[in-house]
C-alpha beads as a LAMMPS data file, in Angstrom:
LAMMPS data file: protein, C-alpha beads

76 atoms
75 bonds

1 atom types
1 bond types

-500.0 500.0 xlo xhi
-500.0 500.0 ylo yhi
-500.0 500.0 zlo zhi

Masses

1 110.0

Atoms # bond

1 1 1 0.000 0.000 0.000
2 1 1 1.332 3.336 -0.592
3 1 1 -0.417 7.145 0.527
4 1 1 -0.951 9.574 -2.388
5 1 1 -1.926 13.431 -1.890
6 1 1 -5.453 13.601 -3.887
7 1 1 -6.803 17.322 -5.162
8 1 1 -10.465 17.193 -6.752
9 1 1 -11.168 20.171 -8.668
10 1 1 -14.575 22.010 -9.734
11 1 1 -17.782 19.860 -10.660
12 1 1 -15.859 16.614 -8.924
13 1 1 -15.108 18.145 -5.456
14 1 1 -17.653 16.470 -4.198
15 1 1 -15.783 12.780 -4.990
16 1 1 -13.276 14.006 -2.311
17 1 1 -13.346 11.402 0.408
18 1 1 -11.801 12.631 4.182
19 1 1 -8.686 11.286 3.686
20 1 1 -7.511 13.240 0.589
21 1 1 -4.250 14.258 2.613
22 1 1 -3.165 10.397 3.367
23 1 1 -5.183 8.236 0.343
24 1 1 -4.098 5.182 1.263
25 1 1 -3.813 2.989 -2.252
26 1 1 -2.763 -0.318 -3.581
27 1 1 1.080 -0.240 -4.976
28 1 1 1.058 0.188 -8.727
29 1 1 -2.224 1.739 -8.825
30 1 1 -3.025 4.066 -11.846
31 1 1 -4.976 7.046 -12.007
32 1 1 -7.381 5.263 -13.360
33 1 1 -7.965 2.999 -11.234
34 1 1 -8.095 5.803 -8.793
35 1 1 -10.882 7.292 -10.893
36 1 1 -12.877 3.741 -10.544
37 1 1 -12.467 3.315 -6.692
38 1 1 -13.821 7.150 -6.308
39 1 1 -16.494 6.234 -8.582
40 1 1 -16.092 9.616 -11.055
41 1 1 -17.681 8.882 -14.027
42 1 1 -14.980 8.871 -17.066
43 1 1 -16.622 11.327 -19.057
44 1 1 -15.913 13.689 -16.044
45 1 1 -11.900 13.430 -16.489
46 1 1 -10.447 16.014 -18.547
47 1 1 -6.661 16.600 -16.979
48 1 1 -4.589 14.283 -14.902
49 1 1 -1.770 15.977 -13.024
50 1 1 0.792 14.016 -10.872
51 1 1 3.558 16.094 -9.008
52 1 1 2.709 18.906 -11.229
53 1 1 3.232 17.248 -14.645
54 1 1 0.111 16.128 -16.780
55 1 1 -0.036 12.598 -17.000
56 1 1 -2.234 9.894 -18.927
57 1 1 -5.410 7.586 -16.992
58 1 1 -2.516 4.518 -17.673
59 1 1 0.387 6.402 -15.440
60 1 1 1.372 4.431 -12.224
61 1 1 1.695 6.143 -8.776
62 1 1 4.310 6.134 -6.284
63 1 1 4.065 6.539 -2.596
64 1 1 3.762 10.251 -1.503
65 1 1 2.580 11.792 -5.063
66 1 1 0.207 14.539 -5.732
67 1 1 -2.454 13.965 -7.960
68 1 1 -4.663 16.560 -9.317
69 1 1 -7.493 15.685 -11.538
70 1 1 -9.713 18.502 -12.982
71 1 1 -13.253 17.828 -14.905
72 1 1 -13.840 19.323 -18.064
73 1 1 -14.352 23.342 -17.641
74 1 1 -16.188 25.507 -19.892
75 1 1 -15.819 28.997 -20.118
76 1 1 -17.061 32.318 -21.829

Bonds

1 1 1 2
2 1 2 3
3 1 3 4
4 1 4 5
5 1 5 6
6 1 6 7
7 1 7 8
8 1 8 9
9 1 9 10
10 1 10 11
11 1 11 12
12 1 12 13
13 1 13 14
14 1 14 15
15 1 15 16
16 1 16 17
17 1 17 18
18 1 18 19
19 1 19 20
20 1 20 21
21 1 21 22
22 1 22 23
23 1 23 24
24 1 24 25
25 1 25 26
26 1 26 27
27 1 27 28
28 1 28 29
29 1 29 30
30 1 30 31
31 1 31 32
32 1 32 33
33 1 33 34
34 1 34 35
35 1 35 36
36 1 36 37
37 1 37 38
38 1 38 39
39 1 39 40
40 1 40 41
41 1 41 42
42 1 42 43
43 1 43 44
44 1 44 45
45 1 45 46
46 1 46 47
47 1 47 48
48 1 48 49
49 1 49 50
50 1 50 51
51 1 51 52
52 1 52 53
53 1 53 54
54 1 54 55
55 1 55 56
56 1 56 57
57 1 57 58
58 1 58 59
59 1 59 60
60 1 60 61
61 1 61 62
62 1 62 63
63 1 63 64
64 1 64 65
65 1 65 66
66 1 66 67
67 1 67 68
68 1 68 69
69 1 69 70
70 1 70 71
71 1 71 72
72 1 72 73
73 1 73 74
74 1 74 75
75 1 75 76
């Protein structure tokens, strides 16, 4: 098990469980698999961001990574 640093953005906030600080997750989880277990709905993933970089649905985290995911965002 390793414990990622989880940011929700926008419309998906509200996925956020209590333990965003310390999400405990199985080693060589990806991003989407951490979509699954929060149960987002796919269509809500726009942008993936771990540590700061954008990264694919298929990237694999690592103990003690940030990962930012942000829905799609419209705009005027």
């Amino acid at each position: 098990m390793i414990k990622i640093e989880l940011k929700l953005f926008a419309t998906i906030a509200k996925y956020l469980p209590d333990s965003a600080n310390n999400f405990v997750v199985e080693d060589g989880s990806t991003i989407r698999a951490i979509v699954a277990k929060l149960g987002i709905p796919d269509s809500e993933v726009k942008l993936t961001f771990v540590n700061g970089i954008q990264q694919g649905l298929d990237h694999v985290l690592n103990d003690g990574d940030r990962l930012g995911i942000f829905p799609p965002v419209g705009g005027g």
